[in-house]
C-alpha atoms as one frame of an Amber mdcrd trajectory, in Angstrom:
protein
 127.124 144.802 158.962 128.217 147.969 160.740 130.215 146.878 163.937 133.717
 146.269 163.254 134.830 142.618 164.299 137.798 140.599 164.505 138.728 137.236
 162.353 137.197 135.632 165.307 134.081 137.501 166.115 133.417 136.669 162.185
 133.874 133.547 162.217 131.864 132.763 165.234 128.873 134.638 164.065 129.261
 132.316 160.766 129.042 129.510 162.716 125.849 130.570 164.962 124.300 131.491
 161.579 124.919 128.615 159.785 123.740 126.394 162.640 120.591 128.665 162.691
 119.777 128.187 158.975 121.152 124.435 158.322 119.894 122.823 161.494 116.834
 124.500 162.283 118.102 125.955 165.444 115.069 128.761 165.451 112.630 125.222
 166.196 114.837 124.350 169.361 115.114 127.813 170.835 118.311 127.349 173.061
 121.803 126.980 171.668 124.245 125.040 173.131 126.485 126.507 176.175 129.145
 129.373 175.412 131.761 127.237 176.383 130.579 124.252 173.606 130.173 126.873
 171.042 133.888 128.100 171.775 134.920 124.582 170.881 132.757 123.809 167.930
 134.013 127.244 165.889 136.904 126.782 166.498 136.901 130.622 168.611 138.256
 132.165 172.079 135.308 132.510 175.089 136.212 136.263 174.419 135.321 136.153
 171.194 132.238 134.192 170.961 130.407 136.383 173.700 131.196 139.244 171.479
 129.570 137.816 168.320 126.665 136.616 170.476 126.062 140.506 171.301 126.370
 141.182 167.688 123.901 138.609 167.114 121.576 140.011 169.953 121.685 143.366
 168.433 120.562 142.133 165.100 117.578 140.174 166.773 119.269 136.590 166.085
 119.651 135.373 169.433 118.522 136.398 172.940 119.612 135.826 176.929 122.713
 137.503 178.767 125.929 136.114 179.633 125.742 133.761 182.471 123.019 132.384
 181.237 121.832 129.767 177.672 121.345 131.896 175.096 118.742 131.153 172.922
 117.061 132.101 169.299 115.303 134.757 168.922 111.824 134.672 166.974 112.349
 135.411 162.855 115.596 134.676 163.342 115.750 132.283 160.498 115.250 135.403
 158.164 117.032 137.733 160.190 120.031 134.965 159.668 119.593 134.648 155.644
 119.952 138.218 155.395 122.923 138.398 157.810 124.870 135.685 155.450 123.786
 137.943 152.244 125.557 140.660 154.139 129.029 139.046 155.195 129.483 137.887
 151.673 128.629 141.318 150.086 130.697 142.738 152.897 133.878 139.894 152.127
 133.565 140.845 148.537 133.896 144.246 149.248 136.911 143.850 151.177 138.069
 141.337 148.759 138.222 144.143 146.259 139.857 146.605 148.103 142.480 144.492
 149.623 143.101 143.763 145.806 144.368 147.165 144.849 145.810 147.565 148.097
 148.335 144.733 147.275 148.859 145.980 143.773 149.920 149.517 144.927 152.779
 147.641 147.695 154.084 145.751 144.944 153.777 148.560 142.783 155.668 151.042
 145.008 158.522 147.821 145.388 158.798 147.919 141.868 158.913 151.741 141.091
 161.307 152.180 144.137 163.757 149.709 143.018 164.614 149.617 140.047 161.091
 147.358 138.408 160.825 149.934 135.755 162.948 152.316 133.460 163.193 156.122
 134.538 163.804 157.191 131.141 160.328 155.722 129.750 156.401 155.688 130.525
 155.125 152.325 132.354 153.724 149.833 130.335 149.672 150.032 129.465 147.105
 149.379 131.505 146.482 146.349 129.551 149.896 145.191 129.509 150.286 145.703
 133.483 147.523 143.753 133.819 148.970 140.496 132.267 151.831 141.147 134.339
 150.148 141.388 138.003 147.486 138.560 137.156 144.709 141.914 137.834 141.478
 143.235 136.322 141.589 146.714 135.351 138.951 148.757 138.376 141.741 147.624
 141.678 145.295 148.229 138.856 143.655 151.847 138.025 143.085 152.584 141.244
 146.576 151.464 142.670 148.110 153.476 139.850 145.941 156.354 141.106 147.098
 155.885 144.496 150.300 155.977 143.588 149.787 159.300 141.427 149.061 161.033
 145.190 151.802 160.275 146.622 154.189 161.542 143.960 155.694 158.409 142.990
 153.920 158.743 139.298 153.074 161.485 136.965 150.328 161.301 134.076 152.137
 162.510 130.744 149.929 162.018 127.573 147.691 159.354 129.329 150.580 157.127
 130.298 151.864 156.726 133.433 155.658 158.086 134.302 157.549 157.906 137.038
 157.442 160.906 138.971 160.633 163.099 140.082 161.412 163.203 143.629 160.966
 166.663 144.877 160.657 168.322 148.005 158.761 171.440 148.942 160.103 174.888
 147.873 160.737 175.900 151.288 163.146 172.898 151.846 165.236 172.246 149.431
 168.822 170.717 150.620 169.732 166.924 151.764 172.956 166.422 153.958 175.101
 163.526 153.467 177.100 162.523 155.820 179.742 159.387 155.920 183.113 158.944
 157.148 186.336 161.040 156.416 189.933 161.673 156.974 190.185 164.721 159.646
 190.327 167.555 156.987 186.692 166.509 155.962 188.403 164.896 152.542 185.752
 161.705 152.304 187.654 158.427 152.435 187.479 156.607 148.463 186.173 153.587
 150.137 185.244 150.847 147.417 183.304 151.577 144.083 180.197 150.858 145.500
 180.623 153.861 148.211 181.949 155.937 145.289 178.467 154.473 142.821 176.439
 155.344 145.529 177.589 159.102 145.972 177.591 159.623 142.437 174.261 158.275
 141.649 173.045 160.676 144.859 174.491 163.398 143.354 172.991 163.046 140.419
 169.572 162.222 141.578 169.518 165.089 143.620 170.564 167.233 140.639 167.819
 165.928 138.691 165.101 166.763 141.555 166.176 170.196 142.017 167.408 169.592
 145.396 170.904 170.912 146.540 173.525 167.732 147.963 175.729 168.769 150.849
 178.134 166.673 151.911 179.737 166.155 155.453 182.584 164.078 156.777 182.494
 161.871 159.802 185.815 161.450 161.696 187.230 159.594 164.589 190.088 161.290
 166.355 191.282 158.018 167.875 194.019 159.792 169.821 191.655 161.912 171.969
 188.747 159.511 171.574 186.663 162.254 170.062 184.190 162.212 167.141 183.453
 165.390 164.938 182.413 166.501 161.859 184.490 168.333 159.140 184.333 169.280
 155.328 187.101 169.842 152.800 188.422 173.149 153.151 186.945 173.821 155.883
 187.758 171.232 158.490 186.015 170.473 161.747 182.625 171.982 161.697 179.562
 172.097 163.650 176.711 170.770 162.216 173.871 172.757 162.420 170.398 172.049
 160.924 168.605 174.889 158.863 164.762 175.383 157.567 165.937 174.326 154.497
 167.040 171.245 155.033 164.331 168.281 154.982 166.554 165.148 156.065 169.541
 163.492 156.383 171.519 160.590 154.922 174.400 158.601 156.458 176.146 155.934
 155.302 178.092 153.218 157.609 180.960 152.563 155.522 183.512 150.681 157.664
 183.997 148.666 161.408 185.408 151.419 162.693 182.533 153.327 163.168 181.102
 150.669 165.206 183.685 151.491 167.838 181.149 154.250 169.198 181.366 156.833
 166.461 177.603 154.927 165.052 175.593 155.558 168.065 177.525 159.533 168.268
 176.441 159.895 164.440 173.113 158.690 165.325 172.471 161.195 168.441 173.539
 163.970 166.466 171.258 163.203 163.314 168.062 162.537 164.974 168.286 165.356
 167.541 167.079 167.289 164.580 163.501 165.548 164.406 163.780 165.446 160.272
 163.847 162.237 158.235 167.236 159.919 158.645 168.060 157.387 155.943 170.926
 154.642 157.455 173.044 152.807 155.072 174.598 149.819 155.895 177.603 148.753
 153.479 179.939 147.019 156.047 177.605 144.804 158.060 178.144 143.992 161.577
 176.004 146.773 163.453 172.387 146.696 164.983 170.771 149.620 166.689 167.480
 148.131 168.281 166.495 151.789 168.975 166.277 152.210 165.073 163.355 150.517
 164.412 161.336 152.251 167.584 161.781 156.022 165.122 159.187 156.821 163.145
 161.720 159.141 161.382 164.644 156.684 161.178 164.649 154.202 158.077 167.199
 152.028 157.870 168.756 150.113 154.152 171.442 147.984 153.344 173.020 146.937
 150.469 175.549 144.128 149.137 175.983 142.838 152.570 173.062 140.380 153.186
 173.104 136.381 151.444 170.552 137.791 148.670 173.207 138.660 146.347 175.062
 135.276 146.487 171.468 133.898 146.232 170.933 135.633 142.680 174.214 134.898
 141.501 174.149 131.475 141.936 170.890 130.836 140.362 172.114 131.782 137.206
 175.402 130.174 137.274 173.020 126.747 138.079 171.119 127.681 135.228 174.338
 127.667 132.888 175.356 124.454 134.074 177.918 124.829 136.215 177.811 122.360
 139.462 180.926 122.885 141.341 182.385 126.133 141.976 184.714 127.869 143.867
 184.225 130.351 146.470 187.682 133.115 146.799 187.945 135.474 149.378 191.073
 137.067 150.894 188.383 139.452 152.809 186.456 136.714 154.634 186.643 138.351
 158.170 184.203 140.886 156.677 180.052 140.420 156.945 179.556 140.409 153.739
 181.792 138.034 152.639 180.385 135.943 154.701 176.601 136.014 153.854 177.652
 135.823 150.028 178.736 132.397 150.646 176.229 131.727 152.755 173.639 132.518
 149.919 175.300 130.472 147.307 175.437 127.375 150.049 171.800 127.689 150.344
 170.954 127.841 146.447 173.441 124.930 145.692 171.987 122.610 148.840 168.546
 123.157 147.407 169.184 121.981 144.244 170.814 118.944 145.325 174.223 119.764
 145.371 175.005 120.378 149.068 179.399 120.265 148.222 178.892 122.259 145.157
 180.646 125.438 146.512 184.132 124.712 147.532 185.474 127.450 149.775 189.104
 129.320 149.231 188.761 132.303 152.069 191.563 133.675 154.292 189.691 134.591
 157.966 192.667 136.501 159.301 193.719 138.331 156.124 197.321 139.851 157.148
 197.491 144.229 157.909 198.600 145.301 154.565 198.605 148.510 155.811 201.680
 147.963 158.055 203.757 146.298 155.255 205.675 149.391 154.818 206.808 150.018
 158.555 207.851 146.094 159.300 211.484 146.679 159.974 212.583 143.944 157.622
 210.991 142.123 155.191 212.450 139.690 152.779 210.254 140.652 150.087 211.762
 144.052 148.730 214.411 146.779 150.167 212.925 149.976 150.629 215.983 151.685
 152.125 217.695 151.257 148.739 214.412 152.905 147.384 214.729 155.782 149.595
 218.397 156.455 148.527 217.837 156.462 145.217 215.217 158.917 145.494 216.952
 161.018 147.905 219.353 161.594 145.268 217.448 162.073 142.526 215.701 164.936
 144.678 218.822 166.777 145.177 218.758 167.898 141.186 215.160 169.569 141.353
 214.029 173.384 142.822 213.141 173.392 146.229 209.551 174.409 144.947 208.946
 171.293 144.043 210.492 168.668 146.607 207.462 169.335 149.431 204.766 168.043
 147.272 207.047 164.952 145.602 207.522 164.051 149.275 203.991 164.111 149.999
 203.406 161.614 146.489 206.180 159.586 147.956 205.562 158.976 150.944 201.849
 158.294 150.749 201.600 156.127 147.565 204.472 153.756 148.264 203.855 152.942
 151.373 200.212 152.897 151.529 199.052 152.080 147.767 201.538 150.465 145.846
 203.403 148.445 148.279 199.640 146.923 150.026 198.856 146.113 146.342 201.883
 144.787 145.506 201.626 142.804 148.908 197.757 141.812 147.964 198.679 140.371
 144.202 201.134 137.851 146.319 198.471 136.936 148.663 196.293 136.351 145.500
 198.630 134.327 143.933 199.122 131.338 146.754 195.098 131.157 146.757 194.823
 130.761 143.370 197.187 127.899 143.132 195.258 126.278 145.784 191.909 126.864
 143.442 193.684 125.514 140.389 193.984 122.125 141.937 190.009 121.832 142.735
 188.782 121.421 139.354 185.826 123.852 139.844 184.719 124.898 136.281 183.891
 128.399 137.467 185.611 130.590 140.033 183.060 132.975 142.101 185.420 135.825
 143.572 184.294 138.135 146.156 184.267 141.067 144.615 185.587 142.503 140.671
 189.210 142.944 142.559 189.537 139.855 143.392 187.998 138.271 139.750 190.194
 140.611 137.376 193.639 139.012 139.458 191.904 135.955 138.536 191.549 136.553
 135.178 195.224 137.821 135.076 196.127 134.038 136.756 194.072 132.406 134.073
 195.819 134.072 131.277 199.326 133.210 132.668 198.589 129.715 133.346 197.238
 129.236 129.918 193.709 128.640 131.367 190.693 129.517 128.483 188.157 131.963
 130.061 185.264 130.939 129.761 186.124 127.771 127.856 187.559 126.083 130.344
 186.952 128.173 132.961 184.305 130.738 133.891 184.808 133.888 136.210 182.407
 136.030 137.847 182.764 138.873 140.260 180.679 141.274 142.429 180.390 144.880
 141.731 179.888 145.411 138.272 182.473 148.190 138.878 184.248 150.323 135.348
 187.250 147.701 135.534 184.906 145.009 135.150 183.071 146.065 131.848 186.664
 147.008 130.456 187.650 143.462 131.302 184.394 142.034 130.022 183.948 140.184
 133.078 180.499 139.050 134.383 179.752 140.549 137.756 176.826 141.143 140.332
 175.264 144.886 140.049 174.065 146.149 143.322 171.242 148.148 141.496 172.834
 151.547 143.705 171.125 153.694 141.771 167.240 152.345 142.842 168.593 152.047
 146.165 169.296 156.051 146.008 165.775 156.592 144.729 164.518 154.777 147.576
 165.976 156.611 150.245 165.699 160.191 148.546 162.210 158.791 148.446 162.039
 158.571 152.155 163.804 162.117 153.018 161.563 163.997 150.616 158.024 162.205
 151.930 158.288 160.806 155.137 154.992 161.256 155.731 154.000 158.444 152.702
 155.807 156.286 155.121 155.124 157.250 158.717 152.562 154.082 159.059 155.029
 151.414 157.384 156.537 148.939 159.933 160.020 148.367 159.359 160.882 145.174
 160.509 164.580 144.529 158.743 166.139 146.694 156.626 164.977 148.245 153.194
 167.248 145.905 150.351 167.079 146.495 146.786 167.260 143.334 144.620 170.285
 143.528 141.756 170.903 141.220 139.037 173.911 139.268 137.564 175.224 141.234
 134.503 176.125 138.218 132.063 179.010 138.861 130.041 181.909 137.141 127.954
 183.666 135.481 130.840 180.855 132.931 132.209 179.699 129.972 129.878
């Protein structure tokens, strides 16, 4: 059948044909009125007048609108060969919808993380077991996918290819936020994962990194870019450059600097990647750019989803919940999706919750006036003193160390370890036989509380965390990895071939599933 119908149109020339073949409709010569036929098949008036001039084309039926239709001579043969051809025709597109869905979930699975970089895909054969397909649509999705760059043929076996752009353009700029020299702000180790795993991804593809700070002068209510060692800058885009990454990193940006960042980036018409790692934003005018993908990662309920299907699986049916950072997003929808996973198997007070909502300003511990916790003054003479013995060479940059790491490292962690301790005693009273902490900060205090109290981990208690950071595996603790490094290949992905994705839709944004790494402190 040549003409290109709707759902509808198909279904209501189904239902004129079968009525034609199984009722003898060709002996009665007039068909029922339009508006009866809408109601029998179940179609739109709209839609059955256009399959009844698909039918009158192909000599079924006769008449005009306005007016009974009815059946055309030899139309009882005209219809048995019409109902050969829609099922030749539904076959057809059977099959190629077939492949079509192999090479989406295909793509999914090559862009996040489905399959090792390091070694060739599985065979053709073994593929096949895994995506319940025969081997004509799997070849050709493979093949597909072979275009487009995502896979390379090596020795008859299928690789992953390396993400490369053309030699013309050959640089990516990333920019996130900074301090007003351009130095990038450490942020947590999942900012620092992610910039690391970029950096090494674009090494690998041959394409040069350049990184660009993002900074709020709050005092002038200003936003500019800057670099280290160079400070403020203008950013200007060059031929070689074929797209831009930017990374939302805290709330502050949300305070105008996002929608600046955002003007800036797409004046340039070249691919934008947007990474959400705070939560807390929407830019409706995001999804309406072609050129404008937008990801997020560790902030939706999906990784307190995973987590807590495996710490079902081991058995464990109450738990507890900690979380001195619960005005953040993401704290948030991690409890949210270990609520859902417990209340659908049955245990809707399985997580009990241990948050603090208004966290205090750790950051201003140093400059309270008086605080009956420590005496800084007493500090300050000491080292006053002390200074008085050393060159003058040296005394500028001890200041500097001084006056930056008491007051804005060690006393705020000093500060956070007390905070820590009052919500764990409040934990240790809920006999929960697993503690679920926020984040790996959080757990490894935990773990430190355990241990003092006596408390066996993971005989007696278990302890997970979120992260997966270099503390954790030192620690042995079981956390939640992000997967940052699939989440880098799927944005480099989009920079380097926007065009693979100028038709996709982008409804939400682009998430990469992770995984719970199990290790000695969950039972």
């Amino acid at each position: 059948m040549q003409e290109r119908t709707g759902t509808a149109v198909k279904r209501a020339i189904q239902y004129i044909d079968r009525l034609v073949l199984d009722q003898g409709m060709e002996k009665e010569k007039v068909l029922p009125p339009v508006a009866a036929l809408c109601q029998r098949a179940g179609v739109s008036y709209q839609s059955m007048i256009r399959a009844l001039s698909v039918l009158k084309r192909r000599g079924i039926v006769e008449g005009k609108q306005g007016r009974r239709y009815s059946v055309a001579p030899c139309a009882h043969e005209r219809c048995a060969e019409l109902a050969e051809e829609l099922s030749s025709n539904e076959s057809k597109r059977s099959a190629e919808y077939a492949w079509v869905m192999l090479a989406r979930k295909l793509r999914l699975d090559l862009l996040t993380g489905g399959f090792s970089r390091k070694r060739p895909l599985p065979s053709i054969k073994e593929l096949a077991v895994r995506y319940g397909s025969s081997y004509r649509p799997l070849k050709k999705a493979l093949e597909k996918l072979r275009e487009e760059g995502l896979l390379d043929m090596h020795k008859r076996t299928y690789r992953m290819g390396v993400i490369a752009a053309s030699r013309s353009r050959t640089k990516v700029v990333f920019v996130t936020q900074s301090a007003a020299d351009g130095a990038l702000l450490s942020g947590g180790i999942l900012n620092q994962d992610f910039i690391r795993a970029l950096s090494d991804e674009c090494s690998r593809a041959g394409i040069e990194l350049e990184i660009i700070g993002e900074y709020h002068d709050k005092e002038h209510g200003t936003y500019y870019f800057a670099q280290p060692g160079e400070g403020r800058i203008r950013l200007r885009d060059t031929e070689d450059t074929i797209g831009y990454i930017f990374m939302v990193t805290a709330p502050p940006l949300l305070e105008g600097a996002m929608d600046w960042v955002w003007r800036e980036l797409t004046a340039f018409r070249k691919p934008l990647a947007v990474l959400d790692v705070c939560g807390g934003w929407r830019l409706p005018s995001l999804t309406r750019e072609p050129l404008v993908h937008n990801y997020s990662m560790a902030i939706s309920s999906l990784t307190g989803k995973r987590a807590a299907q495996r710490i079902i699986y081991r058995g464990h049916k109450r738990i507890a919940y900690i979380s001195p950072f619960h005005d953040s997003v993401w704290s948030h929808n991690r409890l949210e999706g270990l609520r859902e996973i417990y209340a659908a198997a049955g245990l809707p007070d399985g997580v009990q919750t241990f948050v603090d909502e208004n966290p205090p300003d750790i950051h201003k511990f140093y400059f309270q006036p008086a605080h009956a916790r420590c005496d800084i003054k007493t500090l300050q003479v000491s080292y006053d003193r002390w200074k008085k013995q050393l060159p003058d060479i040296y005394t500028a940059e001890l200041d500097s160390l001084f006056y930056s790491h008491i007051p804005l490292i060690i006393m705020p962690e000093a500060e956070f370890k007390l905070q820590m301790q009052t919500l764990f005693g409040r934990v240790a009273a809920a006999d929960c036989s697993a503690w679920i902490a926020c984040n790996d900060r959080v757990a490894l205090e935990a773990l430190t509380f355990a241990r003092e109290c006596g408390i066996a981990v993971p005989q007696e208690l278990s302890v997970v965390g979120f992260d997966d950071s270099p503390q954790a595996l030192a620690a042995n603790l079981t956390s939640y990895n992000f997967n940052v490094r699939a989440m880098v290949h799927a944005m480099l992905d989009f920079v380097a071939r926007p065009n693979a994705y100028r038709h996709t839709k982008q409804r939400r944004p682009f998430e990469v599933e992770g995984m719970l790494v199990e290790r000695k402190t969950l039972r």
